[in-house]
C-alpha positions as CSV (number, residue, x, y, z in Angstrom):
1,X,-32.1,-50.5,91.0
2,X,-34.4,-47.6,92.3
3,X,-34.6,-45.1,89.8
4,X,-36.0,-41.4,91.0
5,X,-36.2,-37.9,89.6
6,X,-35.0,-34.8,90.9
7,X,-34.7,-31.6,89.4
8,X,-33.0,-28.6,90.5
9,X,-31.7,-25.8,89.0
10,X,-28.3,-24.4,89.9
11,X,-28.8,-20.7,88.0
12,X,-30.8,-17.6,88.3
13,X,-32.5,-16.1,85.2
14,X,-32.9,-12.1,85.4
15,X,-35.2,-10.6,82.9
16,X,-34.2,-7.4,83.9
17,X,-30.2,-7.5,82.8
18,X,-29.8,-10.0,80.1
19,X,-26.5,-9.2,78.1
20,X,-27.2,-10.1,74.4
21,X,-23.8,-10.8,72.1
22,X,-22.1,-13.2,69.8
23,X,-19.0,-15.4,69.3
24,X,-16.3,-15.7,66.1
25,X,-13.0,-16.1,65.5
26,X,-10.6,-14.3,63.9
27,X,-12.0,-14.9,60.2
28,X,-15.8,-13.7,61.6
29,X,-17.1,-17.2,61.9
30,X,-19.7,-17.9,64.7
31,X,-18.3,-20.0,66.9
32,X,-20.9,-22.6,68.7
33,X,-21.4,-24.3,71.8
34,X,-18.7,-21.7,73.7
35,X,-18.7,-22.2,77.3
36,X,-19.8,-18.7,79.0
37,X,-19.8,-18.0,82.6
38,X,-20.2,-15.0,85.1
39,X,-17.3,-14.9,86.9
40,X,-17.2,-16.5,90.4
41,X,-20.6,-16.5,90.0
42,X,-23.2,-19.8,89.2
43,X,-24.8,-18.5,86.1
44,X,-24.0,-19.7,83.0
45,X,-25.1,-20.2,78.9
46,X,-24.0,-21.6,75.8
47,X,-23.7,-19.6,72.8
48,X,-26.0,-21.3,70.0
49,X,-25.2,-22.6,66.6
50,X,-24.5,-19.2,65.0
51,X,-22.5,-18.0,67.5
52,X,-25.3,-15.9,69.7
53,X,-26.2,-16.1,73.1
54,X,-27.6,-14.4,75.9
55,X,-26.8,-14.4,79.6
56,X,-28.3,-12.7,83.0
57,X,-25.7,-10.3,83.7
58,X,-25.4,-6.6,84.7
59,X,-22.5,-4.5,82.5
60,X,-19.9,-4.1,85.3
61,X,-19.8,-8.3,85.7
62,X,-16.8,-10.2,84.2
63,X,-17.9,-13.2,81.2
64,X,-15.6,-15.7,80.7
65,X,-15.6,-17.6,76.9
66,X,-14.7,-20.9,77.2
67,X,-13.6,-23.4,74.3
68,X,-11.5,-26.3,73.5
69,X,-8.7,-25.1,70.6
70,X,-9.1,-21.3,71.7
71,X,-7.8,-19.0,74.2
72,X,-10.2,-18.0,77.2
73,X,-11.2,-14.8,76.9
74,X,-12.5,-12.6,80.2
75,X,-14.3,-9.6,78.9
76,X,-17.0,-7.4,81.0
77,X,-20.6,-7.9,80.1
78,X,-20.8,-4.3,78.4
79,X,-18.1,-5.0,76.1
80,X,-19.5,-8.3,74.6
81,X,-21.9,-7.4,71.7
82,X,-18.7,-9.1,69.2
83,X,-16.3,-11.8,71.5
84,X,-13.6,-12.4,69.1
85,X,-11.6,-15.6,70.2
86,X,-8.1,-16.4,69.3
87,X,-7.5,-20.2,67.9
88,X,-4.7,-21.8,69.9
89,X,-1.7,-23.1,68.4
90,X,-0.7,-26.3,69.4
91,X,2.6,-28.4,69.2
92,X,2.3,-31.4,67.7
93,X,4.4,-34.3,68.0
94,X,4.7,-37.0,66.2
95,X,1.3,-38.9,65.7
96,X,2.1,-42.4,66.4
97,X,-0.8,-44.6,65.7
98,X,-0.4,-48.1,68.1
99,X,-2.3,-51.2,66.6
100,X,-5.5,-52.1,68.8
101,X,-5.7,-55.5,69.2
102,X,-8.9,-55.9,71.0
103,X,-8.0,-59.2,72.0
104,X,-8.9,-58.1,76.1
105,X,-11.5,-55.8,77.1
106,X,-12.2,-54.7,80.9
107,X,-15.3,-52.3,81.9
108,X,-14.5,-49.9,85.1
109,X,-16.7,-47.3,86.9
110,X,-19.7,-49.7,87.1
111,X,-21.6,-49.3,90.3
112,X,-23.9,-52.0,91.7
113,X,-27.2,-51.7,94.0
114,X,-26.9,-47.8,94.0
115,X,-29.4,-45.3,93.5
116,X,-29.9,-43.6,90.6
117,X,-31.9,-40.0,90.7
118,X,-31.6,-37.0,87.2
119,X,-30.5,-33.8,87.6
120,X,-30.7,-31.2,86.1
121,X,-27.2,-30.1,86.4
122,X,-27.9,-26.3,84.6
123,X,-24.4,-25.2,83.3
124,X,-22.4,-26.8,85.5
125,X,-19.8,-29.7,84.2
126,X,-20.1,-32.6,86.6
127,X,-16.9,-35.2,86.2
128,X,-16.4,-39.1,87.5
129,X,-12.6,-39.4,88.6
130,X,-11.3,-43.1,87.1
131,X,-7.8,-43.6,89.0
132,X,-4.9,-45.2,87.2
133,X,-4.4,-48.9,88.4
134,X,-1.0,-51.0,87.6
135,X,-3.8,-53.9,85.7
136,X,-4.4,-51.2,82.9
137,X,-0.9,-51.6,81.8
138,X,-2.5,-54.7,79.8
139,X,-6.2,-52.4,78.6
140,X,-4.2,-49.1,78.5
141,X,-6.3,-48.0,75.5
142,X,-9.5,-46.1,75.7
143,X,-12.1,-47.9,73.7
144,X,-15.7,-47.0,74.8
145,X,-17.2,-44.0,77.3
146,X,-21.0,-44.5,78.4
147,X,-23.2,-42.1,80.0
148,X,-26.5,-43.1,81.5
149,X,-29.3,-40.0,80.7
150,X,-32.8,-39.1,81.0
151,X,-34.4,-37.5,78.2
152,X,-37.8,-36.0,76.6
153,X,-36.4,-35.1,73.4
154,X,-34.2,-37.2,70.9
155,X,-31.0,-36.1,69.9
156,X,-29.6,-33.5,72.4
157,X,-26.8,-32.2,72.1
158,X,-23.9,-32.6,74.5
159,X,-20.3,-32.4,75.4
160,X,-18.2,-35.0,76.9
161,X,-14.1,-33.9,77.9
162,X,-11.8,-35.9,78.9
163,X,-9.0,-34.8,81.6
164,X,-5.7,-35.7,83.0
165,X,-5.2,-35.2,86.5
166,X,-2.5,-32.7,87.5
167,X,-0.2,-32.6,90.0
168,X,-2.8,-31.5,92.5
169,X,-5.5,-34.2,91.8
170,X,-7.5,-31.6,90.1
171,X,-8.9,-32.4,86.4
172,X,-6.1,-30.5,84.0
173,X,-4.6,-31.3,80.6
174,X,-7.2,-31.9,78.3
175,X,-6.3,-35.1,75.6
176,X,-8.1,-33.9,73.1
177,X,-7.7,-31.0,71.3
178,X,-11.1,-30.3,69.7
179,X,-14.8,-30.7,71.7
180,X,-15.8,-34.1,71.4
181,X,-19.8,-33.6,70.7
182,X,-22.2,-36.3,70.9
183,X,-25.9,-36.9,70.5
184,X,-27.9,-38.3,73.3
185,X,-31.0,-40.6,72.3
186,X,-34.5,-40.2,73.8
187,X,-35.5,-41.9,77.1
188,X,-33.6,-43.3,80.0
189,X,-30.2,-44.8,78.3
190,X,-27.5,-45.7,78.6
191,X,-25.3,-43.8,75.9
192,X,-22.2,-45.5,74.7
193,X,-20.1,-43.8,72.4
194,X,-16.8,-45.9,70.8
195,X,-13.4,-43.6,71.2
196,X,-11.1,-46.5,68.9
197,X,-9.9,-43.1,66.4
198,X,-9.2,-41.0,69.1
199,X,-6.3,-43.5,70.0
200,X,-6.8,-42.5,73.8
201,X,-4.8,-44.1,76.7
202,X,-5.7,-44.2,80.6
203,X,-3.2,-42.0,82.0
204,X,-0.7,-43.0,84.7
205,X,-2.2,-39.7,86.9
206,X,-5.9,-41.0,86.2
207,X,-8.8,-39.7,84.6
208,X,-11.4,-37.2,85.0
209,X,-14.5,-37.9,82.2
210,X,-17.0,-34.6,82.3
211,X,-20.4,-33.9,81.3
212,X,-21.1,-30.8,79.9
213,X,-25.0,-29.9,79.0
214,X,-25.0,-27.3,75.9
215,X,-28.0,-24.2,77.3
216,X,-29.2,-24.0,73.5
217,X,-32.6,-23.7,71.8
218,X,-31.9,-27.4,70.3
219,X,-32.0,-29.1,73.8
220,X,-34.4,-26.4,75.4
221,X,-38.2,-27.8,76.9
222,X,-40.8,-25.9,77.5
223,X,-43.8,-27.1,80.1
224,X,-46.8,-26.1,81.0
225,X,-47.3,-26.1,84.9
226,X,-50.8,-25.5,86.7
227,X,-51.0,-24.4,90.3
228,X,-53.4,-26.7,92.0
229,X,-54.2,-24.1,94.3
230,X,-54.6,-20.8,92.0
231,X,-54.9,-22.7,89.0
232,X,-52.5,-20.5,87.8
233,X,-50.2,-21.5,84.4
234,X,-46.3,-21.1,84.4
235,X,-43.8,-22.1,81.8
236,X,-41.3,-24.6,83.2
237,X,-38.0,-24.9,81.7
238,X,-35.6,-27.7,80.9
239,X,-32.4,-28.3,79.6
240,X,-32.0,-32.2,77.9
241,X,-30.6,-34.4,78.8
242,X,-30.2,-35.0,82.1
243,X,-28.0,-37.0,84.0
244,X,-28.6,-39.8,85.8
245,X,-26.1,-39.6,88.9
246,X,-25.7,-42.4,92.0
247,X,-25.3,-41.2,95.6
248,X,-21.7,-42.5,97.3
249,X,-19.2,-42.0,99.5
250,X,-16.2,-40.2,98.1
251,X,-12.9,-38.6,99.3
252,X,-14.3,-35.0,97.3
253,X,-16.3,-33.8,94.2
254,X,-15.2,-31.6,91.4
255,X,-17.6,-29.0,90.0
256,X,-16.6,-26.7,87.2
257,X,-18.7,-23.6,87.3
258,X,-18.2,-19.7,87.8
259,X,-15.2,-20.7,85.0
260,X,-13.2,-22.3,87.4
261,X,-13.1,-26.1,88.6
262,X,-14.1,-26.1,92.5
263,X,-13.4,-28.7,95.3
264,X,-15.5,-30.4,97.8
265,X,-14.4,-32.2,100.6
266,X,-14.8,-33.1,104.0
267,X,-15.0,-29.6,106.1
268,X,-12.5,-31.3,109.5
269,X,-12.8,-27.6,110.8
270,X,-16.5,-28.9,112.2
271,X,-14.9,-31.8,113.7
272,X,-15.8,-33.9,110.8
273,X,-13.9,-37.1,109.6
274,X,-13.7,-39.5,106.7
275,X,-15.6,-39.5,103.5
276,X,-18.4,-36.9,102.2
277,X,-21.8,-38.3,100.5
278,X,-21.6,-36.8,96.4
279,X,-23.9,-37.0,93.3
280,X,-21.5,-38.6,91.0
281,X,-22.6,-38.9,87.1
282,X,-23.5,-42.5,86.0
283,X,-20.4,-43.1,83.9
284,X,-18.2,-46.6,82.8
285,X,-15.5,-46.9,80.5
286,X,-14.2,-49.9,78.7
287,X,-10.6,-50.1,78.4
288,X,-8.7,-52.5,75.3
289,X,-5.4,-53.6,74.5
């Protein structure tokens, strides 16, 4: 396995228009880790702990707010000194909890002899698409998601969601109703995190499992760069973790940013056939009875 590092970053930072605001709910209560984009646009944050954040964005630009268990809110940059956001009510059916028996276990999504390169994927949510096969009738339960990340600090903090594929083959329907928010350990590791409570199940229109980095102070680092040539200092900034990602051939890639998901596929209109080359995050699952 050939391990390299790559870092990019896929948003601007303007000094000269940052819009400054916080997030509640209806009570007043910050609301952390909200999801804020510029609409149609590759520039996004997270709002912190207590509900703050700041984003590079003139006052006639649209922000979107962004949160599992509340109502997306679009709202124009001048207006956002107090986002409040509207808890959703959901329908709940009957909770049935079905016995695990754990008696079979099968890992899917693991690539051999690919390459392995870190992003850093700035706001963007990057997803792995696992389809449904007629096997998982007998492993249809959800029992363990692992993520394979690079990082310089210990404890970052990250999302991971978990989508149904809709009737277009775009990630949809969430199953879970609340963020699912786990810590990511220091170095290059392979994360595994065990889903048995969450009572998951593969479903029959496949699954889309997404990474989504939180722009906070927690995960920020700060470095020191020299120009060889000026000798010169700059501050370099990075979000942890990152990702690590293998390079494959793939029918498309989904991307979720500018608050939207966005497809990539082959472009035929050049006379282009077959299959595209994608960055696709380093993610397995392991599936029960």
């Amino acid at each position: 396995m050939i391990l390299k590092y790559l870092f990019f970053i896929l948003f601007s930072i303007s000094f000269s228009a940052q819009t400054r605001g916080v997030v509640v709910d209806e009570s007043g209560k910050p609301i952390p880790y909200v999801n804020i984009w510029v609409e149609n646009e590759n520039i996004g944050t997270t709002s912190e702990e207590n509900g703050e954040f700041s984003i590079a964005a003139s006052a006639n630009k649209n922000l979107i707010f962004s949160i599992l268990g509340f109502e997306k809110r679009i709202i124009k940059a001048s207006e956002v000194s107090n986002v409040i956001m509207k808890a959703v009510s959901f329908q709940l059916d009957e909770v049935v909890i079905a016995r695990h028996f754990e008696t079979k276990k099968i890992e899917i999504g693991t690539i051999n002899n690919s390459v392995l390169e870190a992003f850093d994927n700035g706001p963007r949510i990057d997803v792995k698409f696992f389809p449904y096969e007629a096997a998982y009738k007998k492993t249809k339960f959800i029992k363990k998601v692992s993520i394979l990340t690079d990082s310089r600090i210990d404890n970052a903090t990250v999302k991971i969601h978990f989508y149904k594929a809709d009737a277009n083959g775009f990630p949809g329907e969430e199953l879970l109703t609340k963020d699912y928010i786990v810590n990511i350990q220091k170095g290059v590791v392979r994360n595994g995190f065990d889903l048995t409570e969450l009572n998951l199940k593969m479903p029959k229109s496949g699954l889309f499992i997404g990474f989504e980095k939180l722009l906070i102070s927690k995960n920020k680092f700060e470095k020191t760069i020299v120009n060889s040539n000026t000798q010169k200092t700059s501050i370099q900034v990075i979000y942890y973790p990152l990702v690590l990602y293998n390079y494959l051939d793939r029918d498309y890639l989904f991307t979720f940013s500018g608050g939207k998901w966005n497809r990539q596929t082959n472009d035929k209109s050049q006379g282009a056939s077959g299959k595209i080359k994608v960055y696709e995050p380093a993610i397995n699952l392991v599936l029960t009875n």
